[in-house]
C-alpha positions as CSV (number, residue, x, y, z in Angstrom):
1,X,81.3,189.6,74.3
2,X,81.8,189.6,77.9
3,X,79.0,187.4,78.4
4,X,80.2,184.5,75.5
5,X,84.0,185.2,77.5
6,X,82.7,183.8,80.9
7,X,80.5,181.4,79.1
8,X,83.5,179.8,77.6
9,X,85.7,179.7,80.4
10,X,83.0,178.1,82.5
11,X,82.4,175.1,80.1
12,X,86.0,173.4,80.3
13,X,85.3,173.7,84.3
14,X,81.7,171.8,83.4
15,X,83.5,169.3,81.5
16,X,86.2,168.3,83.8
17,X,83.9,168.2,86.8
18,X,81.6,165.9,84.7
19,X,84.7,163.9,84.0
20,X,85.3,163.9,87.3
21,X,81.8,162.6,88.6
22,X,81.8,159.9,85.9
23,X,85.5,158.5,86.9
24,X,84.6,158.4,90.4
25,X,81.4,156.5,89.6
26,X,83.3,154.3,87.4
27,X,86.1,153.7,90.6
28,X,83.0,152.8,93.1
29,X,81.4,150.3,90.5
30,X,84.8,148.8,89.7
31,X,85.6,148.6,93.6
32,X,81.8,147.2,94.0
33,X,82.6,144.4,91.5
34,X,85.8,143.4,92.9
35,X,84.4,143.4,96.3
36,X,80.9,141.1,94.8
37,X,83.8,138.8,93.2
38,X,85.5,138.6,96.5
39,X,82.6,137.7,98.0
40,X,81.4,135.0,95.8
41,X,84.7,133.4,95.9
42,X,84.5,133.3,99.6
43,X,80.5,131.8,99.7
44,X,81.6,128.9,96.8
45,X,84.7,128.0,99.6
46,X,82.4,127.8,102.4
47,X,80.1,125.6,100.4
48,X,82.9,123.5,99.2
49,X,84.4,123.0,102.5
50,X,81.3,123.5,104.8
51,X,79.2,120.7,103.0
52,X,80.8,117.7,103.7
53,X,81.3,118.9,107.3
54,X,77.9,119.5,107.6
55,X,76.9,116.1,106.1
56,X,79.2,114.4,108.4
57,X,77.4,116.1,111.4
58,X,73.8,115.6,110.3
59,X,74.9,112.1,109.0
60,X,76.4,111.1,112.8
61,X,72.4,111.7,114.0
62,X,70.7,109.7,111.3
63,X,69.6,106.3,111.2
64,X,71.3,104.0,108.3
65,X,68.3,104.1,106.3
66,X,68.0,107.8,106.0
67,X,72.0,108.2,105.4
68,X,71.2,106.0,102.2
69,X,68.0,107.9,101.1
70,X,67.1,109.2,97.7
71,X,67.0,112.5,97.1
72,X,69.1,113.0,100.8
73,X,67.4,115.1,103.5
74,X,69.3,117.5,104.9
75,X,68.1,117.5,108.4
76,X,67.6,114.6,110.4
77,X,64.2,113.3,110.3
78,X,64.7,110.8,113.2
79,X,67.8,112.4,115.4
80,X,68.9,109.9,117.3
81,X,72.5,109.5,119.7
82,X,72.6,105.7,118.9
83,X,75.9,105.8,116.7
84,X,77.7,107.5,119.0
85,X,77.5,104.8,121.6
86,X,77.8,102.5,119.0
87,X,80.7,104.3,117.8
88,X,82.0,103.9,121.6
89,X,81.3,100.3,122.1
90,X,82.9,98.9,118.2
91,X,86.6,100.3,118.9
92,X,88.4,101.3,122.5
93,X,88.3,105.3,122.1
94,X,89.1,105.5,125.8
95,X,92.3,104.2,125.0
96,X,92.7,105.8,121.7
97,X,91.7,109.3,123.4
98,X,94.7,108.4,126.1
99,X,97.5,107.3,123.3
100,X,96.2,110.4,120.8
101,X,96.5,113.0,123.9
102,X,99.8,111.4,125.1
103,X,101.5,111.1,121.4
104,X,100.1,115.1,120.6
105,X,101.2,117.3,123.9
106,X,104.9,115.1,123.7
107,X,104.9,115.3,119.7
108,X,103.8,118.9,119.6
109,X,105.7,120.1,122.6
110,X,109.0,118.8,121.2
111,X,108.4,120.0,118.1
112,X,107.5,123.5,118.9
113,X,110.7,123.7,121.6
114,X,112.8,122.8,119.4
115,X,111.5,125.2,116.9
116,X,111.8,128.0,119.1
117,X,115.2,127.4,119.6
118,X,116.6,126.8,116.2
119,X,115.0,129.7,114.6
120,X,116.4,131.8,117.4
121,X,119.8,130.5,116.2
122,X,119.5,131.0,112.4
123,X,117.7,134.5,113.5
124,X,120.3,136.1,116.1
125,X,123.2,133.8,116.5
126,X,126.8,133.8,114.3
127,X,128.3,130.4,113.5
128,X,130.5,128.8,110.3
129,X,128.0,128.1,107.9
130,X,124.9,129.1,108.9
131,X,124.2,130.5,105.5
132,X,124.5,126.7,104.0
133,X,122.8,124.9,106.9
134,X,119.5,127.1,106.4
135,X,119.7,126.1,102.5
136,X,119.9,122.6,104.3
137,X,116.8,123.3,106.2
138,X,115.0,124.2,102.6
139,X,115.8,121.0,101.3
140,X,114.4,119.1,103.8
141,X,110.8,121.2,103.6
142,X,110.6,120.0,99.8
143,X,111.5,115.5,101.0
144,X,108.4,114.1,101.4
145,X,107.4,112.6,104.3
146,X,106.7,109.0,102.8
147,X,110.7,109.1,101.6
148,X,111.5,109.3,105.2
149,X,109.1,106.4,106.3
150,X,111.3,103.6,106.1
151,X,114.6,104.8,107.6
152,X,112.7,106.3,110.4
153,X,110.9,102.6,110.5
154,X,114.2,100.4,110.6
155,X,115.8,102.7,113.1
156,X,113.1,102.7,115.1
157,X,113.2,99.1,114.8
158,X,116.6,98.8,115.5
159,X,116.0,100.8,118.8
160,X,113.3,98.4,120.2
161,X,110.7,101.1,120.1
162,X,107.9,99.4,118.1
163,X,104.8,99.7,119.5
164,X,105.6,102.5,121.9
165,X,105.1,105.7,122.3
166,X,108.8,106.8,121.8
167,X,108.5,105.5,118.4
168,X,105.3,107.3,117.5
169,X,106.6,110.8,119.0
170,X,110.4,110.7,118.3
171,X,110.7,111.0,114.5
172,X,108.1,113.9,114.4
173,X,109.9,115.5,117.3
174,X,111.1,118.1,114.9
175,X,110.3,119.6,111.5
176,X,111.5,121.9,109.4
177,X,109.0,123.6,108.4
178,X,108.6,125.1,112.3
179,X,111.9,126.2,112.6
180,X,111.5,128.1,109.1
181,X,108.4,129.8,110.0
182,X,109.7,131.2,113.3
183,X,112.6,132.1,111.7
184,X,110.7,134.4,109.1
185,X,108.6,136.2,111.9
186,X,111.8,136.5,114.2
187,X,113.3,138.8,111.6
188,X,110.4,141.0,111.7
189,X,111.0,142.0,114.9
190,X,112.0,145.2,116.2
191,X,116.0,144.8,116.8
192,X,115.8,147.7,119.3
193,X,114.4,145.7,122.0
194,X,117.4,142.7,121.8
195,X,120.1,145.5,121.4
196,X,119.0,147.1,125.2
197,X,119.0,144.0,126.0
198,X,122.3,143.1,124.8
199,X,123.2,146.6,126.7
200,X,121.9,145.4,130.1
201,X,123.7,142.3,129.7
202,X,121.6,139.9,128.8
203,X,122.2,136.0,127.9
204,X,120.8,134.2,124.8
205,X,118.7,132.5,127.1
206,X,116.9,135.1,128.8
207,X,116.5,137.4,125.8
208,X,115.0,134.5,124.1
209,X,112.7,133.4,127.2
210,X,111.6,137.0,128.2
211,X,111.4,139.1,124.9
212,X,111.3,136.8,121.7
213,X,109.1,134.8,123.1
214,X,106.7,137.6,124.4
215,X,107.0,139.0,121.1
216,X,106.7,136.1,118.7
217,X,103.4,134.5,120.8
218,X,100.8,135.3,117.8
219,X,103.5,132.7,115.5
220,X,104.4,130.6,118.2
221,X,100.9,129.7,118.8
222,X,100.2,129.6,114.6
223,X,102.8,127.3,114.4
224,X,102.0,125.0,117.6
225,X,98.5,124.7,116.6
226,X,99.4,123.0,113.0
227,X,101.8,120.9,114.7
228,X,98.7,119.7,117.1
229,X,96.5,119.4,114.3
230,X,98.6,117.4,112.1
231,X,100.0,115.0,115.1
232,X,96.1,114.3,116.3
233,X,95.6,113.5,112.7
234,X,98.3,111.3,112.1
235,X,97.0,108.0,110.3
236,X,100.0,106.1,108.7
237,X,102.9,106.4,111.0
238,X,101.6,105.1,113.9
239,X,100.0,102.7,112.0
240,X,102.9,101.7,111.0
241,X,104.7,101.8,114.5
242,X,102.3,100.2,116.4
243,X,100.8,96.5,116.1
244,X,98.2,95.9,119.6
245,X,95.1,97.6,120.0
246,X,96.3,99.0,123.3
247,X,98.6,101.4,121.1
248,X,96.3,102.9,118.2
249,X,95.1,106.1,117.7
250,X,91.8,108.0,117.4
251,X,92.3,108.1,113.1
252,X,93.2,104.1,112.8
253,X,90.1,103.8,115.2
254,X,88.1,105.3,112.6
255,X,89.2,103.1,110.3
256,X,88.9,100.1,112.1
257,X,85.1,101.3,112.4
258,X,85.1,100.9,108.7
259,X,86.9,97.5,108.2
260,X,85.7,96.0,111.0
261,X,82.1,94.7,109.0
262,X,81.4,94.2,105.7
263,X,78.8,96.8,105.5
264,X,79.9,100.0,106.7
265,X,77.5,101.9,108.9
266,X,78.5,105.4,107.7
267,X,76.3,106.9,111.1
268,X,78.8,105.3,113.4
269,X,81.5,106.1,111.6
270,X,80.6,109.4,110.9
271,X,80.0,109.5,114.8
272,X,83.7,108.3,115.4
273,X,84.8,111.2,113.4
274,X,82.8,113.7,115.3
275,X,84.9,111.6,118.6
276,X,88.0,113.2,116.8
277,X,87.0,116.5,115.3
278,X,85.7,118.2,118.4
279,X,88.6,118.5,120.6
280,X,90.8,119.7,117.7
281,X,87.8,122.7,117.2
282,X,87.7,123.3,121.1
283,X,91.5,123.8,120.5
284,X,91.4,126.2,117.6
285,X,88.4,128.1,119.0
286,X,90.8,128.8,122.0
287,X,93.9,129.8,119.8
288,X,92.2,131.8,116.9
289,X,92.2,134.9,118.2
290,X,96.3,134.2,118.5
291,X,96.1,133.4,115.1
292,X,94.3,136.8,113.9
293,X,96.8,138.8,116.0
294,X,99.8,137.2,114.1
295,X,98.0,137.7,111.0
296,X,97.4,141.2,111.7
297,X,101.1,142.1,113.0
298,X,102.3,140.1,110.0
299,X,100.3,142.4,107.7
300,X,101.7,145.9,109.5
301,X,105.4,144.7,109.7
302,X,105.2,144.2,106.1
């Protein structure tokens, strides 16, 4: 009797431990599916957006007869540098390297001061309807930009600035979308450190200067590299604004490589577009790890 008493108070233990055992093997396989999923998702991106990129490199080394070969090779069976100084030689990039440069650091710096600034006032300052001119500010991130075109282009007009570089940089000066993603990160930051200053009697100004800035870096940054990105980019405005060859840019360059004939030589134009990818790489390699750190104090302020 004894013996069937311990027997049957040790097989409910058995049972649940086997339950146990086979839940936690069912977790890890679940968690080992998600994490395969995850990881196909991520390889089928990087083919989707990797490919073309890669085509375009290998394509800017190949002669024309190769670019148009059936089946495609995938490494250049002939590498050669030709389209890059043919490239060079079809459209002035020197100039277009100076008018891009010029219309990005004014365009970009603008635009990122006066972000800084306005999302310190909707963050941290008190005025009569602030409320209603954020919802303002919302509106204007869902106008597209093509609406705008042609009041930004007669005024522009009216101001004598066509074909200059005051009418490519001006309009773009500021957006909204800046000023509402350094408002969003300025809220999640520790209020401790503006109230001592507020203690030690501290101005707007130097409390934004020396600790939001500091502090909001990681965003800044974020938001300064799209702004860059988007300004070197820029094809229709300043095709728009600008009517001599003196005052084009690196994109209508590209295109001009492709208009210029009436066969396009896809390894020199693909070359051009190497002249105007790299320097916006160099730029991101340099502000990435920005970007993770933002990303990461994003994630732990919740």
């Amino acid at each position: 009797m004894a013996k069937a008493t311990i027997s049957s108070e040790l097989e409910p233990t058995n049972t649940q431990a086997a339950s146990g055992l086979s839940g936690s093997w069912a977790g890890q396989r679940h968690s080992t599916l998600h994490k395969a999923a995850g990881y196909l998702g991520m390889l089928l991106c990087v083919v989707l957006i990797g490919l073309p990129v890669y085509w375009m490199i290998i394509g800017a080394f190949k002669v024309s007869q190769e670019i148009y070969r059936i089946p495609p090779t995938w490494i250049p069976m002939q590498p050669t540098l030709e389209n890059f100084g043919e490239a060079w030689r079809a459209a002035p990039f020197g100039r277009y390297y100076i008018n891009t440069i010029i219309t990005t650091i004014f365009g970009s710096g603008f635009e990122v001061l006066f972000a800084v600034t306005s999302a310190y006032a909707f963050a941290f300052l008190r005025f009569p309807k602030k409320d209603w001119l954020f919802l303002v500010l919302l509106a204007a991130l869902m106008v597209p930009g093509q609406v705008t075109i042609l009041p930004n282009y007669l005024t522009i007009a009216s101001l004598g600035w066509i074909n200059t570089y005051q009418g490519i940089v001006i309009p773009g000066a500021s957006v909204a979308y800046g000023t509402f993603l350094l408002r969003q990160y300025y809220k999640t930051l520790p209020t401790e450190v503006m109230d001592a200053a507020k203690v030690d009697g501290a101005n707007h100004l130097y409390t934004m200067w020396s600790i939001i800035i500091p502090l909001a870096k990681p965003a800044i940054v974020t938001m300064a590299l799209l702004s860059i990105v988007s300004k070197w980019n820029d094809f229709l405005w300043p095709l728009l604004v600008t009517n001599t060859r003196e005052m084009r840019v690196l994109p209508i360059g590209i295109f001009w490589l492709m208009v210029e004939e009436g066969t396009i030589d896809w390894g020199v134009v693909m070359a051009g577009t190497l002249f105007v990818v790299v320097p916006v790489v160099i730029v991101f390699l340099y502000a990435q790890r920005y970007i993770v750190d933002g990303i990461a104090a994003g994630a732990v302020k919740g």
